[in-house]
C-alpha positions in Angstrom: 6.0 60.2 51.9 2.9 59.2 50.4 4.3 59.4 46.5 7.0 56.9 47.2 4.8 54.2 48.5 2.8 54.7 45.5 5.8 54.5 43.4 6.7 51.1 45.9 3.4 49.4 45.4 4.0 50.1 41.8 7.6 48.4 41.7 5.8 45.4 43.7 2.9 45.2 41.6 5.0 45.8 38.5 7.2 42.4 39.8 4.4 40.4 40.6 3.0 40.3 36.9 6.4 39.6 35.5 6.8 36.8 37.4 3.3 35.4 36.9 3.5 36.2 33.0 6.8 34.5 32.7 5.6 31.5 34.7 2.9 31.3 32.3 4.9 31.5 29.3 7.6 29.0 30.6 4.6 26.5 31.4 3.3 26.9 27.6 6.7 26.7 26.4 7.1 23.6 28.4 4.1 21.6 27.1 4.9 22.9 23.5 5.8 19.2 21.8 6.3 18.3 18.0 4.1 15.7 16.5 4.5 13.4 14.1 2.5 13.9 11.0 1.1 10.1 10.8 -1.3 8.4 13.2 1.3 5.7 14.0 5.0 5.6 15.8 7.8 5.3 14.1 9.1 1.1 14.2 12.2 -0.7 14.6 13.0 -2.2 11.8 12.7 -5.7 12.8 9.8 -4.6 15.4 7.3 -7.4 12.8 4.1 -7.0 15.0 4.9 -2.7 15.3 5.8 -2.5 10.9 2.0 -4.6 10.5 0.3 -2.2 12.2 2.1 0.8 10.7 0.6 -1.3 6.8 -3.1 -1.4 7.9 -2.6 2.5 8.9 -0.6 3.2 5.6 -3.4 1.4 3.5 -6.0 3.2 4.9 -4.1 6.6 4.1 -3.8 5.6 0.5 -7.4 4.6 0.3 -8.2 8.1 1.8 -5.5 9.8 -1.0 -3.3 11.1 2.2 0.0 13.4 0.5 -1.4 12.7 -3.0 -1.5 8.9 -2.9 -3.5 6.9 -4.9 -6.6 4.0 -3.3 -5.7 1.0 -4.1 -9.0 -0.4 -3.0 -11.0 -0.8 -5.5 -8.1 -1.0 -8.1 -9.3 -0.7 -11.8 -7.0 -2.8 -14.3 -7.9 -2.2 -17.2 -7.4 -5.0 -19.1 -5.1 -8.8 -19.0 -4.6 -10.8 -21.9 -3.5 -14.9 -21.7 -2.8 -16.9 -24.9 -2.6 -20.6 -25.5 -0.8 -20.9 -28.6 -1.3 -24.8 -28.9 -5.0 -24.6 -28.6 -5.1 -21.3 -30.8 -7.2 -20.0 -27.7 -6.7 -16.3 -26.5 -8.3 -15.3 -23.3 -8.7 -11.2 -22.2 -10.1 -10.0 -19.1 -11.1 -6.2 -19.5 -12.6 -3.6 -16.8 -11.3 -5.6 -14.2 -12.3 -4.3 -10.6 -10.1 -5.7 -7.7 -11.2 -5.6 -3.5 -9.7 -6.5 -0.6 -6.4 -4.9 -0.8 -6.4 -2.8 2.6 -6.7 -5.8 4.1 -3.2 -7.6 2.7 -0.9 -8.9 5.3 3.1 -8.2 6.1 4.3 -11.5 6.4 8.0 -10.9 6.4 10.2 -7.9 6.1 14.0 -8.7 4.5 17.3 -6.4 4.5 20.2 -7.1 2.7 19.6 -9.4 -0.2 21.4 -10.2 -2.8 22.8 -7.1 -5.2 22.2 -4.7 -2.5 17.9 -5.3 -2.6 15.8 -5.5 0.3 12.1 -6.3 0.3 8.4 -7.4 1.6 6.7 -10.5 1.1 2.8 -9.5 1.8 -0.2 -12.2 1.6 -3.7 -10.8 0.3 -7.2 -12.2 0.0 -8.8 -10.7 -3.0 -12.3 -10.2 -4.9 -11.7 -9.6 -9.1 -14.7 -8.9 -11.4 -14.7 -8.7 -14.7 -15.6 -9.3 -18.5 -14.1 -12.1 -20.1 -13.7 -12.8 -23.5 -12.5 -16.2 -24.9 -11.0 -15.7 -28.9 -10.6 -19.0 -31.1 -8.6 -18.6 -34.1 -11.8 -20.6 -36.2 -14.4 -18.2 -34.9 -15.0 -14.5 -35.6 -16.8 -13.5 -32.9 -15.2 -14.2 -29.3 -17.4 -15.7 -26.3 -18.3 -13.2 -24.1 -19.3 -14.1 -20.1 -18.5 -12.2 -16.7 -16.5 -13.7 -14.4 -16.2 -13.8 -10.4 -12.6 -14.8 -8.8 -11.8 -15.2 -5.2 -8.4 -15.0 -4.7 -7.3 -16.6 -1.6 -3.8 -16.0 0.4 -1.7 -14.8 -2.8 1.9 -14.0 -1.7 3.5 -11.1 -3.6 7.2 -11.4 -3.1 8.8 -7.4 -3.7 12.4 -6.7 -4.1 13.9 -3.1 -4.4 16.6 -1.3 -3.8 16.9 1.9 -1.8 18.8 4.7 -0.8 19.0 8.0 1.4 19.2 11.7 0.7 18.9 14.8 3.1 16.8 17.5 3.1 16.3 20.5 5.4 18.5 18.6 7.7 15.8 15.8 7.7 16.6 12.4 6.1 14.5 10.7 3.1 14.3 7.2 1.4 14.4 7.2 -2.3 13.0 4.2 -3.5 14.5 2.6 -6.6 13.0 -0.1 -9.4 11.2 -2.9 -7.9 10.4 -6.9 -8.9 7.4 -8.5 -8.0 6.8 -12.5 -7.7 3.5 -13.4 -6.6 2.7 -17.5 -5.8 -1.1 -18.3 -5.5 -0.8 -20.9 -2.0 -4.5 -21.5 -3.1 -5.9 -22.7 -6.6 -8.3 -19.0 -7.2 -12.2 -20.0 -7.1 -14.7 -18.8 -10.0 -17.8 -18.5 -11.1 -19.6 -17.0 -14.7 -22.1 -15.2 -15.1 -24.9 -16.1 -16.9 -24.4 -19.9 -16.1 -26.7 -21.2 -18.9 -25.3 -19.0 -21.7 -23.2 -21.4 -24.6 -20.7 -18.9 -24.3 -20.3 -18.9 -20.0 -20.3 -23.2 -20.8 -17.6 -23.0 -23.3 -15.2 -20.7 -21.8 -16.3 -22.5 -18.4 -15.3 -26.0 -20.3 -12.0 -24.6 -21.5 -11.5 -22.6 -18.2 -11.7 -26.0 -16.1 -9.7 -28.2 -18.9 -6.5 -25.1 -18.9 -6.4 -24.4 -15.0 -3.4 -22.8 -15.7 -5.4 -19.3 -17.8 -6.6 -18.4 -14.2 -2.9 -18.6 -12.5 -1.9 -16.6 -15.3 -4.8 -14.3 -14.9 -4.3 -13.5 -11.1 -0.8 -12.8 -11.4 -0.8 -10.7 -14.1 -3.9 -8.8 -11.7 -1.9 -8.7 -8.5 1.7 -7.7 -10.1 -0.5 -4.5 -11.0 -2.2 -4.2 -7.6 1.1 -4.5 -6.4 3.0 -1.8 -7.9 0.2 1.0 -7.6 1.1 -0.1 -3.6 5.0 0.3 -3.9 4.4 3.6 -6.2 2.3 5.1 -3.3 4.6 4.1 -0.6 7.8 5.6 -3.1 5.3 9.1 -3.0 5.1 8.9 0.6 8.8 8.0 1.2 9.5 11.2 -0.8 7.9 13.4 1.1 7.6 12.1 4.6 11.1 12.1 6.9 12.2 8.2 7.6 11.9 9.3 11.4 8.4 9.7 11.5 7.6 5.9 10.7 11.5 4.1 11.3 13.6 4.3 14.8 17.1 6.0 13.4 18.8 3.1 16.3 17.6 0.1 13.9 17.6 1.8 10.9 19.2 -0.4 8.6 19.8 0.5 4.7 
């Protein structure tokens, strides 16, 4: 009698701890949940308010190199040249150092443009340094100064087109050539450096006479800015699946 209540209590005991065990195991498979790999949600496309937030995140992930990306703040350029062939005047700004980019704006996102492109028009407030150096076709010896630009709400207009590939089952973008406008809405402040040199009053005269050398100067400086950004988001588009940042229902190619 007494060895099968043993082997009864057993049983019971023996039931009990399955149960509990697979209750555990449900409740862990049960909270188990896949994340995304990016500290934002994915965006409808025309969701303006959700894609601006999703740029200040993706800005600060280039800046911190994030899946091999490169900063873009500071950007170095390493050198832009303007000539005025009339006034046998060549400007070149070397070591340039640019700031302010993780801070640029999404202003407008645009599908379906002409020839297949879509595209971005982004508005950025920038700080340039640099060297510059003024050649005149008369003189040997160029007039050096450094020079100080605040660039105020630039627009960058970018155009590209696009397309999709699978992977693992997962779907990728695969961004193609892009074309860059960029419109200065404000006339790009300035200052040299020393003041009282000749040279920082004669490349300040010429400066202020040719308004047009510093127009030429900050779009040359952004169009670069501009396509170390769309480089770094073709990297990340490579490697990241479009439904970790875009919502597949207003996905729109």
């Amino acid at each position: 009698m007494l060895p099968r209540c043993i082997k009864w209590l057993l049983c019971i005991l023996f039931l009990c701890w399955n149960l509990s065990c697979g209750q555990i195991f449900k409740a862990h498979r049960d909270s188990y949940e896949t994340h995304s790999p990016l500290p934002f949600p994915s965006c409808h496309a025309d969701n303006i308010d959700c894609l601006r937030r999703g740029l200040r995140t993706f800005f600060i992930l280039m800046d911190s190199g994030h899946l091999g990306m490169r900063p873009v703040d500071p950007t170095i350029v390493n050198s832009v040249v303007v000539s005025l062939p009339e006034q046998r005047v060549t400007f070149l700004m070397r070591r340039v150092n640019v700031t302010g980019a993780k801070w640029t704006k999404l202003v407008e996102r645009r599908f379906q443009l002409r020839n297949f492109m879509n595209g971005v028009i982004f508005n950025s407030d920038l700080h340039v340094e640099g060297e510059i150096l003024m050649s005149i076709a008369n003189r040997t010896q160029p007039r050096t100064s450094y020079i100080t630009i605040d660039i105020e709400e630039v627009e960058s207009n970018i155009t590209y087109s696009w397309s999709g590939t699978n992977y693992n089952n997962d779907d990728y973008i695969l961004i193609g050539p892009e074309r860059i406008a960029v419109r200065n809405r404000r006339t790009p402040t300035y200052f040299l450096q020393p003041d009282k040199t000749t040279d920082s009053r004669i490349v300040d005269n010429i400066l202020q006479l040719q308004p047009s050398v510093l127009d030429h100067f900050t779009n040359e400086i952004v169009t670069a800015l501009m396509h170390s950004v769309v480089e770094n988001f073709r990297l990340f588009a490579r490697k990241v699946p479009v439904k970790y940042y875009f919502d597949y229902s207003s996905f729109i190619l």
